[in-house]
DOLUM-91326 format. One line per field, with one value per residue: residue number from 1; residue in one letter; chain; x, y, z of N, C-alpha, C in turn. Coordinates in steps of 0.05 Angstrom, whole numbers. Layout:
REM DOLUM-91326
nr	(NUM ...) $
rest	(A ...) $
kette	(A ...) $
n.c1	(X ...) $
n.c2	(Y ...) $
n.c3	(Z ...) $
ca.c1	(X ...) $
ca.c2	(Y ...) $
ca.c3	(Z ...) $
c.c1	(X ...) $
c.c2	(Y ...) $
c.c3	(Z ...) $
END
This chain:
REM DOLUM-91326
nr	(1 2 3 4 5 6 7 8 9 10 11 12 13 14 15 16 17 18 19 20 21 22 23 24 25 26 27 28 29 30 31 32 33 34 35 36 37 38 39 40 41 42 43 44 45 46 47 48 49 50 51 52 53 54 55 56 57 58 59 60 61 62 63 64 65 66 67 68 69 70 71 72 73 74 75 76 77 78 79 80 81 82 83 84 85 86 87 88 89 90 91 92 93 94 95 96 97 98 99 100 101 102 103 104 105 106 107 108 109 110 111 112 113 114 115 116 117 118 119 120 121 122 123 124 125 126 127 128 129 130 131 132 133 134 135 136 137 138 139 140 141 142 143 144 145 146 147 148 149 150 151 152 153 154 155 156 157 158 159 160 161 162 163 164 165 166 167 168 169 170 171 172 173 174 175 176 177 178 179 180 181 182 183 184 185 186 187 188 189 190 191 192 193 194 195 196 197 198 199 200 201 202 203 204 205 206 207 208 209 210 211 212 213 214 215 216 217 218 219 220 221 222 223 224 225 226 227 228 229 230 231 232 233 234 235 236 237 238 239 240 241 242 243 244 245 246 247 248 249 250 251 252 253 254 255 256 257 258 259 260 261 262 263 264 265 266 267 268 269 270 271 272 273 274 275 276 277 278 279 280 281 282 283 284 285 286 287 288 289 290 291 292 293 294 295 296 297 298 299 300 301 302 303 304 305 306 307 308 309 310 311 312 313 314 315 316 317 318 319 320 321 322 323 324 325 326 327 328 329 330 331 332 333 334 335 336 337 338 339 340 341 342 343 344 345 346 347 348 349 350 351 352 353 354 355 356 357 358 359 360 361 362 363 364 365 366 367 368 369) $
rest	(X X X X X X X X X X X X X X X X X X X X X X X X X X X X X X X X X X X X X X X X X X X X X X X X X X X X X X X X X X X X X X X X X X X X X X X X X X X X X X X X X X X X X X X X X X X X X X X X X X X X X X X X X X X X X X X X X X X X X X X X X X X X X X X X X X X X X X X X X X X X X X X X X X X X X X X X X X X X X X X X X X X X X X X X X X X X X X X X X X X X X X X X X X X X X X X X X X X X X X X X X X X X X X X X X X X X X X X X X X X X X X X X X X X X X X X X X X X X X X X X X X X X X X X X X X X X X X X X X X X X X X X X X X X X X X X X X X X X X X X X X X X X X X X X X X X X X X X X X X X X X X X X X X X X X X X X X X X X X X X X X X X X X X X X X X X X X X X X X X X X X X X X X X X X X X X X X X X X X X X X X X X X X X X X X) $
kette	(A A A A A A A A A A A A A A A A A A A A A A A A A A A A A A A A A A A A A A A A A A A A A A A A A A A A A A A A A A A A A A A A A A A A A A A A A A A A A A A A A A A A A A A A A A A A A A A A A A A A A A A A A A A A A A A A A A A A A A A A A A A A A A A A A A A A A A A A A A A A A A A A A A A A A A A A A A A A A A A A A A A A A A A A A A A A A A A A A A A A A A A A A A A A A A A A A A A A A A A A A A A A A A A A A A A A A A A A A A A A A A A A A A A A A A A A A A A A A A A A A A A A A A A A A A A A A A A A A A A A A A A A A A A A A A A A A A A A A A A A A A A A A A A A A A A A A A A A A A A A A A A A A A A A A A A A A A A A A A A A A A A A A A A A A A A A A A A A A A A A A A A A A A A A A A A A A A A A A A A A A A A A A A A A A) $
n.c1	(-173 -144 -131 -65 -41 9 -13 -57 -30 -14 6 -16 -6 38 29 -8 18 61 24 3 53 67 26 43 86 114 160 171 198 154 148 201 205 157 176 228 209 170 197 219 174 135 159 170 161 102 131 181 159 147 192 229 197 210 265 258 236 276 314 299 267 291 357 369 353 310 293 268 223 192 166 137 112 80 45 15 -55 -107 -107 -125 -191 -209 -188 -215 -225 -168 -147 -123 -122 -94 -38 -18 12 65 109 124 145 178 219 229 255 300 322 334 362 398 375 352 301 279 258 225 190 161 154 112 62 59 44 -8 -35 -18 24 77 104 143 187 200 228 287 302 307 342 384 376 362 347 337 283 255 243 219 173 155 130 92 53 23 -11 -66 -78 -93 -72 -21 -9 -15 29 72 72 68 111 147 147 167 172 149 113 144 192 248 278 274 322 350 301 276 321 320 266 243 240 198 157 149 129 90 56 27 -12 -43 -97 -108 -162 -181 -200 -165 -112 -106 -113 -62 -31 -31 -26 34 57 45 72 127 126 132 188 200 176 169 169 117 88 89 75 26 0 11 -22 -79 -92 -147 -174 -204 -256 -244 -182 -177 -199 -160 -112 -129 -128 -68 -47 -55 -23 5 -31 -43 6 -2 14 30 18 0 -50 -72 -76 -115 -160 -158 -147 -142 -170 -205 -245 -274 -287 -278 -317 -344 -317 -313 -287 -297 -301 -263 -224 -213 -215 -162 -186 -243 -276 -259 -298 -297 -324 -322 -346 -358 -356 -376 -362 -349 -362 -359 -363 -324 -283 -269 -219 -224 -190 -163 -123 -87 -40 -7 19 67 108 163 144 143 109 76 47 -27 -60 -124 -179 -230 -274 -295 -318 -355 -361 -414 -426 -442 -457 -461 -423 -415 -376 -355 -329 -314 -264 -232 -206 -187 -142 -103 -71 -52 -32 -16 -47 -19 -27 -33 -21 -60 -48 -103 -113 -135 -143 -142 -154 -103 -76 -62 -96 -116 -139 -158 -152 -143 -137 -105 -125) $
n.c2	(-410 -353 -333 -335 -279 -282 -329 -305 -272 -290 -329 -304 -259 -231 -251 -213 -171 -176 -179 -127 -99 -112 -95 -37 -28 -69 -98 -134 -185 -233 -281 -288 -261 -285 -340 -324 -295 -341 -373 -419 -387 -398 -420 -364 -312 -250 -202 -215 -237 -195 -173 -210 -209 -154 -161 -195 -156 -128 -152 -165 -109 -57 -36 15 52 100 98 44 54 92 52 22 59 77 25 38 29 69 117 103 120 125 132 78 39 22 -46 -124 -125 -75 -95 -103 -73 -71 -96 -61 -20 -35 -40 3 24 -20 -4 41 81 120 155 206 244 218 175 192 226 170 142 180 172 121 112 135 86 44 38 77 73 32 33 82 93 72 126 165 152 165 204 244 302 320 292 306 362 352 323 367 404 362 355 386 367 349 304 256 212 214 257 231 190 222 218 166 136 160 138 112 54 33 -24 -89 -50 -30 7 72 109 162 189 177 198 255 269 327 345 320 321 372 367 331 367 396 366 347 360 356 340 286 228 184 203 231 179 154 198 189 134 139 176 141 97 133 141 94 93 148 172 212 260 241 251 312 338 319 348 394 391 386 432 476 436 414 371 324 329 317 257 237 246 214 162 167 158 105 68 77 88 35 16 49 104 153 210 204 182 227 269 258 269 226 210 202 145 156 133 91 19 -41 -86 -137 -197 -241 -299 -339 -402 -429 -460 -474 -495 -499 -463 -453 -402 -351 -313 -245 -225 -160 -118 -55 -3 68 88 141 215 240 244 196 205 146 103 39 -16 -91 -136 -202 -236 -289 -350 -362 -404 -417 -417 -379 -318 -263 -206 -177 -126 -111 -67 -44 -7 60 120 157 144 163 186 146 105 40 0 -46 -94 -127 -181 -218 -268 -300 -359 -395 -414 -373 -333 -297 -300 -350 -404 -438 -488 -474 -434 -376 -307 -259 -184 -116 -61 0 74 71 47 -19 -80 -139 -196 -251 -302 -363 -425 -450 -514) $
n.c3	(-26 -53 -115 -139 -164 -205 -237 -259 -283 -356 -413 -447 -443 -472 -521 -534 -534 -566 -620 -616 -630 -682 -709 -702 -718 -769 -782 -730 -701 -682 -676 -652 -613 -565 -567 -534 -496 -474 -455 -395 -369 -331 -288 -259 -208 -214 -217 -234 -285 -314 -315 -347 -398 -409 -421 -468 -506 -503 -541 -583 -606 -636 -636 -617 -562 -559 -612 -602 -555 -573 -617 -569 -547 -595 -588 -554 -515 -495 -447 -377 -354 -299 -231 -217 -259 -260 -255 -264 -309 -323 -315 -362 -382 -346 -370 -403 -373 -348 -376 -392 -340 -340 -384 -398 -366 -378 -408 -390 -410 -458 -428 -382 -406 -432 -378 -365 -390 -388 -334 -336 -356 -323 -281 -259 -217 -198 -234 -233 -192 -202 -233 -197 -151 -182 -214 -170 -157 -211 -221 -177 -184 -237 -215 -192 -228 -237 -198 -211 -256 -308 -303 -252 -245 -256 -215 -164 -177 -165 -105 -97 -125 -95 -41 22 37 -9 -33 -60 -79 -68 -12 -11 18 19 25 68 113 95 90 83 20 -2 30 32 -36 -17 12 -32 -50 -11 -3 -52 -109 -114 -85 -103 -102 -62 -22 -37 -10 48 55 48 83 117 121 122 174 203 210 210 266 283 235 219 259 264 214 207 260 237 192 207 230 223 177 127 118 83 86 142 136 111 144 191 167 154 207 214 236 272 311 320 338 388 401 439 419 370 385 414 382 342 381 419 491 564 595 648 686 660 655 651 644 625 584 537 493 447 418 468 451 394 330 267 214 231 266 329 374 404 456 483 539 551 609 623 684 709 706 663 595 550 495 449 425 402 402 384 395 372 395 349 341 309 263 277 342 357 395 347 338 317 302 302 281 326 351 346 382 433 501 537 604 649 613 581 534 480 459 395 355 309 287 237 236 186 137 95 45 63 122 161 211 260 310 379 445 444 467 480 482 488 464 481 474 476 509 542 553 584 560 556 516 476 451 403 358) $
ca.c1	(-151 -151 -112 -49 -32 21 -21 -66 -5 -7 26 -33 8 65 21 -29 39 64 10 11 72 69 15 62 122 114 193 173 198 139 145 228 199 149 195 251 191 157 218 211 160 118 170 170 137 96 149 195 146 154 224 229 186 225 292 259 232 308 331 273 257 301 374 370 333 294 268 245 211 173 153 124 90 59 27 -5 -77 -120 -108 -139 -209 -206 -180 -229 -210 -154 -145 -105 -121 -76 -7 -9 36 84 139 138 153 208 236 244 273 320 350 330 376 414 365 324 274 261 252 210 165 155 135 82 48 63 30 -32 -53 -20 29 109 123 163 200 214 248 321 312 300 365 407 376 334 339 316 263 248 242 198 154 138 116 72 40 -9 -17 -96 -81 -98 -46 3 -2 -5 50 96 66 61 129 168 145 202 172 140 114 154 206 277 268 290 330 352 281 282 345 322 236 234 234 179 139 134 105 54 42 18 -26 -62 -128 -126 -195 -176 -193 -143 -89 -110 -103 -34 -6 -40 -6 60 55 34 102 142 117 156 220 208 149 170 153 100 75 97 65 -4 -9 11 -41 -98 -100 -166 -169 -225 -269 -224 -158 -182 -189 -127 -94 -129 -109 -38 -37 -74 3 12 -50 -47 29 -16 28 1 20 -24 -75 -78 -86 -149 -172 -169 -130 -139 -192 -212 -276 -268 -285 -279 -345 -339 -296 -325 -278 -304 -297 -244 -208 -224 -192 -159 -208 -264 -261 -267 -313 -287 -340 -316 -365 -345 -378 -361 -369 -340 -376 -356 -359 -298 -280 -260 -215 -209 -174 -155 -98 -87 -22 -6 35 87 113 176 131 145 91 74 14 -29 -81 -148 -194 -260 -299 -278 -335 -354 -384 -425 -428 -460 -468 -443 -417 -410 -364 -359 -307 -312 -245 -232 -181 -186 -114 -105 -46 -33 -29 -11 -50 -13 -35 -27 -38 -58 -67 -120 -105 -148 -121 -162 -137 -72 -79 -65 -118 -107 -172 -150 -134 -153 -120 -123 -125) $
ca.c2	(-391 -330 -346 -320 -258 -289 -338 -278 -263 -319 -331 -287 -223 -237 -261 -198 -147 -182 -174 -95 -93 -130 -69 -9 -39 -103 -111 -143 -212 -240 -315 -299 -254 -299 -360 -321 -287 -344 -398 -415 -369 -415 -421 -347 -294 -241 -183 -233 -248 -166 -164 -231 -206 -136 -170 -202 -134 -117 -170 -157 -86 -45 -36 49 56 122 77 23 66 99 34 15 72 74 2 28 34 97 119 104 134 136 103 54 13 -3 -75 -148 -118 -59 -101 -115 -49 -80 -102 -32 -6 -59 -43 34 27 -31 -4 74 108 135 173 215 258 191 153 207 225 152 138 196 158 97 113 137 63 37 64 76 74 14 41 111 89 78 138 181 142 161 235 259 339 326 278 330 380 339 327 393 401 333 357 407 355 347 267 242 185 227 267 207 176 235 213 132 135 170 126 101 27 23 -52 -92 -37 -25 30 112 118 187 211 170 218 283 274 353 353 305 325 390 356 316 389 406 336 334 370 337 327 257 214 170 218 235 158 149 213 179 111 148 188 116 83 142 139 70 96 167 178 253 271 242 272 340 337 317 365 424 394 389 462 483 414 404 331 296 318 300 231 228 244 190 143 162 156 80 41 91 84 3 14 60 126 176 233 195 183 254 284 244 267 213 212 176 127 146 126 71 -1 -70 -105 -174 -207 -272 -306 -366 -423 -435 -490 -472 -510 -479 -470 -446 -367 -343 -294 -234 -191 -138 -93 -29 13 93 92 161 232 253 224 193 189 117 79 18 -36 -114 -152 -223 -257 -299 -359 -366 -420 -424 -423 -352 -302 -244 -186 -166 -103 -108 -55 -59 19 85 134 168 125 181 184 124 76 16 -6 -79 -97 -153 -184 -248 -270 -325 -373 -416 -406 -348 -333 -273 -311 -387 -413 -460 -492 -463 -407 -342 -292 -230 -164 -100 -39 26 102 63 29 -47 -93 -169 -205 -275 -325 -380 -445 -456 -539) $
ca.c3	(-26 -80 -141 -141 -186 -229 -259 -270 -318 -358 -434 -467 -438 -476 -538 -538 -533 -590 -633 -619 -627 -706 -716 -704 -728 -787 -783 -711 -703 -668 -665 -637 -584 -558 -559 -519 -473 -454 -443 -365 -348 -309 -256 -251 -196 -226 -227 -245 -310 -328 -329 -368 -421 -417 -433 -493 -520 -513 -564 -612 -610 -650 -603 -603 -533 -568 -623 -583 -537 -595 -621 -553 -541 -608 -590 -522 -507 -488 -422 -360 -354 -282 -215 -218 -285 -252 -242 -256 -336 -331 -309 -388 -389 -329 -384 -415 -353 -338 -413 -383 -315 -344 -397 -403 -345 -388 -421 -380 -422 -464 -413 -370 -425 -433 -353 -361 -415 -369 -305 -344 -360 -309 -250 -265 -186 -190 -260 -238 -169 -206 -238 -165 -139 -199 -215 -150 -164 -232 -215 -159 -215 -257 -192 -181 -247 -245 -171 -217 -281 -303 -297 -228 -246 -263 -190 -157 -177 -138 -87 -92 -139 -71 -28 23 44 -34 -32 -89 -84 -49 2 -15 46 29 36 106 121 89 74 67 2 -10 46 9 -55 -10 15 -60 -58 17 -10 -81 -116 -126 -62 -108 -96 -25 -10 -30 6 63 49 39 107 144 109 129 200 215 203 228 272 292 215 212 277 265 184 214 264 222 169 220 237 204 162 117 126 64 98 173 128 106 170 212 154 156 226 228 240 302 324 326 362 410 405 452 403 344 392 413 350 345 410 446 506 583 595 670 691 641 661 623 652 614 566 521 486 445 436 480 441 355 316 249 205 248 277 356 368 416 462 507 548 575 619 634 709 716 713 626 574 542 469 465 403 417 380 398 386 376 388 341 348 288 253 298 365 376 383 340 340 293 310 286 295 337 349 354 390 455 517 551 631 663 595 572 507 477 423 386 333 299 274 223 233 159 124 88 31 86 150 170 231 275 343 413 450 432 479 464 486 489 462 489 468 465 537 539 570 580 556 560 510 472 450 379 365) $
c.c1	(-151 -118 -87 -38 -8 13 -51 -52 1 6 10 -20 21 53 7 -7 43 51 1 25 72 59 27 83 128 141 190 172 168 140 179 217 177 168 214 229 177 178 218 196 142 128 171 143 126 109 170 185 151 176 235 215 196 246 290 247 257 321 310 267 291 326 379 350 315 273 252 224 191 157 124 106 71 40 14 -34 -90 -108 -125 -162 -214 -194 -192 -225 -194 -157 -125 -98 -94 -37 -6 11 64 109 146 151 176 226 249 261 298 341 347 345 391 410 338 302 263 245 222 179 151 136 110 65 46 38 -1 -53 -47 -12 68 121 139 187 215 233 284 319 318 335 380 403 356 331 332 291 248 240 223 169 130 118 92 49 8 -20 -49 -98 -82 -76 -19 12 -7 18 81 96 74 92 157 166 163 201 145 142 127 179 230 264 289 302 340 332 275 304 338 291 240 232 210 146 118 120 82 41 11 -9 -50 -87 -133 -148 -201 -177 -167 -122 -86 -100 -72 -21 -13 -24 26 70 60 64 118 146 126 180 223 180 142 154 130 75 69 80 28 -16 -15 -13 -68 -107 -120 -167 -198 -228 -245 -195 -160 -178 -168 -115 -96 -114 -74 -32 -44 -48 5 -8 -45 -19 19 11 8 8 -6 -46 -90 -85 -114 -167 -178 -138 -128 -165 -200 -235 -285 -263 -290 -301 -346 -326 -303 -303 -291 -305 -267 -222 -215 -210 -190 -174 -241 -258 -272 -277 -306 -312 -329 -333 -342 -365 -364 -379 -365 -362 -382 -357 -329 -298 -255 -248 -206 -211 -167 -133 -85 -53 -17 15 49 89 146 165 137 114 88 49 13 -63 -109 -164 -216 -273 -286 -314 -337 -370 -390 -421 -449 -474 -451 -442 -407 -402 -351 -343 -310 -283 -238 -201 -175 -151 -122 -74 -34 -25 -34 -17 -33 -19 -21 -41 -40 -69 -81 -120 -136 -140 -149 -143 -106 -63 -85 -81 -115 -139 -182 -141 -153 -142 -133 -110 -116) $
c.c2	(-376 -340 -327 -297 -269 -310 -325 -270 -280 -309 -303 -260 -221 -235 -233 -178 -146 -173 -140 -87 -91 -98 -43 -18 -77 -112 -126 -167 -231 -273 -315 -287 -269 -323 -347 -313 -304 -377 -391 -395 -372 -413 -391 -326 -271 -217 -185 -236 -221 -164 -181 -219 -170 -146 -182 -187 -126 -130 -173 -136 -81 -34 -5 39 68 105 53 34 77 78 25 28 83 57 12 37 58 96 105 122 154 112 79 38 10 -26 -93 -134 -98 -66 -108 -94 -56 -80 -74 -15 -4 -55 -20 32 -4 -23 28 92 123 159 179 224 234 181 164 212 194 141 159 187 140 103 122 110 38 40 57 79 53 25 66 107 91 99 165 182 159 198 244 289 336 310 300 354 379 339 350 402 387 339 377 395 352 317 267 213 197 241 252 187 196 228 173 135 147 159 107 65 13 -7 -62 -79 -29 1 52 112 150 208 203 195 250 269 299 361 341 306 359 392 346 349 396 384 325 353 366 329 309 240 189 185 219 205 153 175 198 151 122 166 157 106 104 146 117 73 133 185 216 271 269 255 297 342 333 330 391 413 392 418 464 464 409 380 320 298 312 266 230 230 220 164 131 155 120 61 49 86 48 4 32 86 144 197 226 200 214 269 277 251 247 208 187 162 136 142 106 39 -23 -90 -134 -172 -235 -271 -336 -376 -420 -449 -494 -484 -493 -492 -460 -418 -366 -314 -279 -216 -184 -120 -82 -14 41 100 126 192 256 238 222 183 168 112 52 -7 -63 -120 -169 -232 -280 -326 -378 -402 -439 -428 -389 -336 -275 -229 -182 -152 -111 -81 -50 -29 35 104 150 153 151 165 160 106 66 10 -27 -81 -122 -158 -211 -250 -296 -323 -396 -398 -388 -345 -308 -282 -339 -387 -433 -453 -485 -448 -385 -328 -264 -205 -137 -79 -12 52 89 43 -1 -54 -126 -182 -232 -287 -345 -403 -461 -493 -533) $
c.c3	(-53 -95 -140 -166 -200 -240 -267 -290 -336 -389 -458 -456 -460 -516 -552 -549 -565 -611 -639 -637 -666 -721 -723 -716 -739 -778 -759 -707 -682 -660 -642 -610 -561 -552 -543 -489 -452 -446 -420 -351 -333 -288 -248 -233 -222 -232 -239 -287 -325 -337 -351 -394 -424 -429 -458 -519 -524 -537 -586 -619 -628 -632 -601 -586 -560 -594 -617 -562 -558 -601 -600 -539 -567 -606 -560 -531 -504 -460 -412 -359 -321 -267 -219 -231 -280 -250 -254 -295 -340 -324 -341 -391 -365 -349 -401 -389 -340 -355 -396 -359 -321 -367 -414 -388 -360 -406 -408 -389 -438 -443 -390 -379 -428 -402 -352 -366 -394 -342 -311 -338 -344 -272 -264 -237 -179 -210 -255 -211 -176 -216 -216 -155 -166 -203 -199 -153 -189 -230 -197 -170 -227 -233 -187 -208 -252 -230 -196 -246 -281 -298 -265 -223 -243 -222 -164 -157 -168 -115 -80 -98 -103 -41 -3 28 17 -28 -64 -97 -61 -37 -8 7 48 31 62 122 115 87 68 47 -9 8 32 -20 -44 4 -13 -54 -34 7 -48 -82 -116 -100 -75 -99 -66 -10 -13 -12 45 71 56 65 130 144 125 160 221 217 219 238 283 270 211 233 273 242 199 229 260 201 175 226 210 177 153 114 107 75 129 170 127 132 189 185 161 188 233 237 263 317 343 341 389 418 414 435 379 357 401 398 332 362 420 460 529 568 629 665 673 655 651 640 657 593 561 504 475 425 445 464 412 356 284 225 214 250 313 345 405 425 487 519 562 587 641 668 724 697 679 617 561 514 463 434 404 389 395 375 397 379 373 333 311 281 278 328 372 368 366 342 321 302 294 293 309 335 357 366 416 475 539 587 637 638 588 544 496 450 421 364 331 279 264 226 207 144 103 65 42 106 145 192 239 301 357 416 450 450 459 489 481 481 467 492 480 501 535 556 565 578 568 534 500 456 422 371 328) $
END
């Protein structure tokens, strides 16, 4: 099982800051802020560990906001070079982040100027959320501004930062109620240079698409008209949650539509009786008995039997293509059942399902031990 990201964050965060910190600013108590930073931070999650070591920048740093904010952005780093150096390295900026959205609302242009800097080296989309809720026409403001920045972080984070089902983050519900204003920033952002950028408006479309699938319908077919290859990507992206609930509007906009002439051959399921720990391995033939060819997406989906005994689904995807007139097509899925820190196997039975241009298909079943 992969190590969990908060002991990825371990005491050397807290230790390294410090030592910045001493750099820009001698007057900096270093042994009090450590001792207040890292009291109980074992028992804590990892966003938990940010704000903890924000609240003890509050009682050490200097108590004007504007000069503590100086301080802390004299001790940062170079930017980001590109998406890529992202990784577990760049949450060392998490508690600056936590410093601003806990105790900066009250001062926007500090605090603003400060997330720019922020999202460079690492991302301010958890940090800038209370300031959205508290000033959304100036945030909205700032936005528009950010949408044409030469940072790739920076115009990204209009995008990631407005997010309404942001993981880690309370949902925007008044862009659930109104998107039009945000839909017109991801306007600015759907043919960005930046397949980084391109992926979150992508993300940020998929999210908004659970809560209101009309927008996201309506937004993808106006952005398909004459859609160059990187936003045809993006669109099937944003559409991959609709897809796996099998909306005939999503699926349409894909071209794919019926299935006639469309027939399920065989169906292997096996072993019959895994036990957890092991994986079943899924083949489906099809075979286009009918007189066109049909462009086919087809997807399976496992039932999964919960912790209470109830079942739940979860889509995988198997091949998307065209099965010409009179051939057959054999698809195959090996799916591991060993525990997972995303999914908990427990025994029974799971049925397996078929999902074709959005058309259910009963496969059978297999009885996990």
């Amino acid at each position: 099982m992969a190590e969990a990201l908060k002991d990825q964050y371990g005491p050397e965060v807290a230790e390294t800051l410090a030592a910045r910190l001493v750099c820009v600013y001698p007057g900096f108590d270093q042994q009090h802020f450590l001792t207040l930073a890292l009291q109980g931070y074992d028992k804590l999650d990892l966003m938990a560990r940010g704000n903890h070591i924000a609240a003890a920048l509050r009682l050490t740093l200097p108590a004007d906001y504007q000069q503590a904010v100086r301080i802390l952005m004299d001790s940062l780093g170079g930017p980001l070079i590109d998406a890529g150096s992202f990784g577990m390295s760049a949450f060392f900026y998490l508690p600056h982040t936590r410093f601003v959205a806990m105790y900066g609302l009250d001062d926007y242009d500090t605090s603003m100027q400060a997330q720019y800097r922020l999202t460079q080296r690492f991302t301010a989309e958890f940090s800038i959320r209370p300031f959205i809720e508290r000033y959304p026409e100036r945030v909205l403001a700032t936005f528009q501004e950010w949408v044409r920045d030469d940072s790739e972080h920076v115009r990204r984070l209009v995008s990631e930062g407005t997010r309404p089902r942001l993981p880690w983050a309370p949902r925007l519900r008044q862009f659930l109620d109104d998107p039009a204003p945000i839909i017109a920033l991801l306007e600015q952002l759907r043919d960005d240079p930046s397949l980084y950028v391109r992926r979150s408006v992508a993300n940020h479309l998929n999210d908004l698409g659970k809560d209101r699938p009309d927008v996201l319908i309506d937004t993808c077919r106006r952005w398909m008209k004459d859609a160059p290859q990187e936003r045809q990507w993006l669109i099937r992206h944003a559409l991959r949650t609709a897809i796996k609930r099998c909306d005939a509007d999503a699926l349409a906009l894909l071209g794919y539509g019926g299935t006639e002439g469309i027939t399920v051959v065989e169906t292997r399921i096996t072993p019959e009786q895994p036990a957890i720990g092991e994986a079943v391995n899924i083949v489906v033939e099809l075979s286009n008995q009918g007189e066109k060819p049909v462009p086919l997406m087809a997807d399976f989906r496992i039932q999964y039997v919960k912790a209470n005994g109830q079942l739940r689904p979860k889509v995988f995807k198997f091949k998307s293509g065209t099965l010409e007139a009179g051939q057959s097509m054999t698809l195959e899925k090996r799916v591991s059942l060993a525990q997972m820190s995303t999914r908990t196997h427990y025994p029974g039975h799971h049925p397996v399902e078929l999902q074709l241009n959005g058309e259910r298909h009963e496969l059978g079943s297999f009885h996990l031990q």
